[in-house]
C-alpha positions in Angstrom: 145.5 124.7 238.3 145.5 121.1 238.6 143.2 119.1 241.0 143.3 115.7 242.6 142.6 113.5 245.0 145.3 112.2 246.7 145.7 108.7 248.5 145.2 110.9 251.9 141.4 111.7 250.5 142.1 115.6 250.6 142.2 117.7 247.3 145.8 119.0 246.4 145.8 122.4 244.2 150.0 122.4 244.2 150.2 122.4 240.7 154.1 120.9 241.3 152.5 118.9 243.6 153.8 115.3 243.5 151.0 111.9 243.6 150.2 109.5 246.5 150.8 105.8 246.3 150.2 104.0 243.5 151.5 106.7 240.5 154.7 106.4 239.7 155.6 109.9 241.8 153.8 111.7 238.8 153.5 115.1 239.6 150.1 115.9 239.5 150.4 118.2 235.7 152.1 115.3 233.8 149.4 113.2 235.8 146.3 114.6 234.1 147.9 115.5 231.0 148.2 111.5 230.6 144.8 111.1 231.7 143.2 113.3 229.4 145.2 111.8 226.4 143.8 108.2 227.3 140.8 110.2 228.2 140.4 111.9 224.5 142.0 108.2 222.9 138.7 106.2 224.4 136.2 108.8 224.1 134.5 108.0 221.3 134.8 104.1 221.6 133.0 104.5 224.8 130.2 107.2 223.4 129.7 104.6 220.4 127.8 102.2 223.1 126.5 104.9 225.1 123.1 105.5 224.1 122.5 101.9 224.4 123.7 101.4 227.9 121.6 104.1 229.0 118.4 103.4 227.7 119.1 100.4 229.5 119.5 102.3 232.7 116.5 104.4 232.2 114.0 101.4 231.3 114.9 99.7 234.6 114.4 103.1 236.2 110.9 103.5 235.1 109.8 99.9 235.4 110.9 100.8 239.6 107.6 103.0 239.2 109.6 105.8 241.3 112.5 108.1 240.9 114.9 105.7 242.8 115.8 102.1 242.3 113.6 100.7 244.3 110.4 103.3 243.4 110.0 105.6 246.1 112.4 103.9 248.6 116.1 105.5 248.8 118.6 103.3 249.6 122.7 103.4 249.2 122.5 102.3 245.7 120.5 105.2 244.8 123.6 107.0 245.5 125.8 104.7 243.9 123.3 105.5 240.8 123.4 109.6 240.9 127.2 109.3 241.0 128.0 107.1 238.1 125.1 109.0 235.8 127.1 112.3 237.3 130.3 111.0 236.2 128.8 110.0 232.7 127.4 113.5 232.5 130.7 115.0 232.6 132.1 113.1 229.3 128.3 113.3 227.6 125.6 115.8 229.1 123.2 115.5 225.4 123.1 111.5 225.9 122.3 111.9 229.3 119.1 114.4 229.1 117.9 112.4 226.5 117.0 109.6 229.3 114.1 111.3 231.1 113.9 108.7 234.2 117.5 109.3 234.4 117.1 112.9 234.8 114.3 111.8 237.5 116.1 110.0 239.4 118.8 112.8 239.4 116.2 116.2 240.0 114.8 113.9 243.1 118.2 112.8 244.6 119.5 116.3 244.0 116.2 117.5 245.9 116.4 115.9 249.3 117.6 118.4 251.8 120.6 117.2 252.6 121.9 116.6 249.0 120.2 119.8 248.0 122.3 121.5 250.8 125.7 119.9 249.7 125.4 120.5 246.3 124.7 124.9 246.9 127.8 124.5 248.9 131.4 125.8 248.1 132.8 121.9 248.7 130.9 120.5 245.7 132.0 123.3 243.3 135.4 122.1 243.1 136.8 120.4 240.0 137.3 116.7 240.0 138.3 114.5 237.8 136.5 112.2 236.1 137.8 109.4 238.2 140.5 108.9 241.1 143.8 110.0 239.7 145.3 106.5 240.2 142.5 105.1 238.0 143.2 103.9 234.6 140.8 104.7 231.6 139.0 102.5 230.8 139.8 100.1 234.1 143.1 99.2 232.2 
């Protein structure tokens, strides 16, 4: 069962299902197959540098002397913030837990009501990928 976002915004499960703009007409199998080859191709090139970049990330967390960007203020970045540490998650869970105000900043995002609400519900339990399936890995 193949998953993806379609230029319309709404998830397509048609595993013959063809692409919106943008893809060539891919149908959506041959689609993923090619993103998970570049995927697999850059991994480790990326992981190489990870650590680095997040202990970056984490030390300007905890210099914001509160679990969101700006301390105990939320603003739209802070969800900017929980979804790119959610995407990197995906590709690398172990670098991620190793960056405790990282994993602050995610328990208290993922606490507030309303997030807290989404993420029990059946709509966030559906398999994405990584990025939009017109992206190119790595921004190529």
């Amino acid at each position: 069962r193949v998953v993806s976002t379609q230029s319309t915004g709404r998830g397509s499960c048609d595993p013959g299902g063809h692409g919106g703009a943008g893809d060539g007409g891919l149908p959506d199998r041959l689609r993923a197959a090619l993103l998970q080859r570049r995927l697999e191709e850059k991994k480790g090139e990326y992981l190489e540098n990870l650590d680095k970049k997040l202990a970056a990330f984490d030390s300007f967390l905890g210099e914001s002397g509160g679990p969101f960007v700006l301390g105990e203020k939320l603003t739209y970045v802070d969800f900017l913030v929980y979804e790119y540490f959610a995407q990197i998650a995906k590709l690398a869970p172990d670098n991620v837990a190793k960056a405790a105000n990282v994993g602050k900043h995610k328990a208290a995002f993922e606490n507030l009501p309303t997030i807290k609400k989404w993420l029990e519900s059946d709509a966030a339990k559906v398999p994405t990928f990584i990025n939009s399936p017109m992206s190119k890995f790595p921004g190529k």
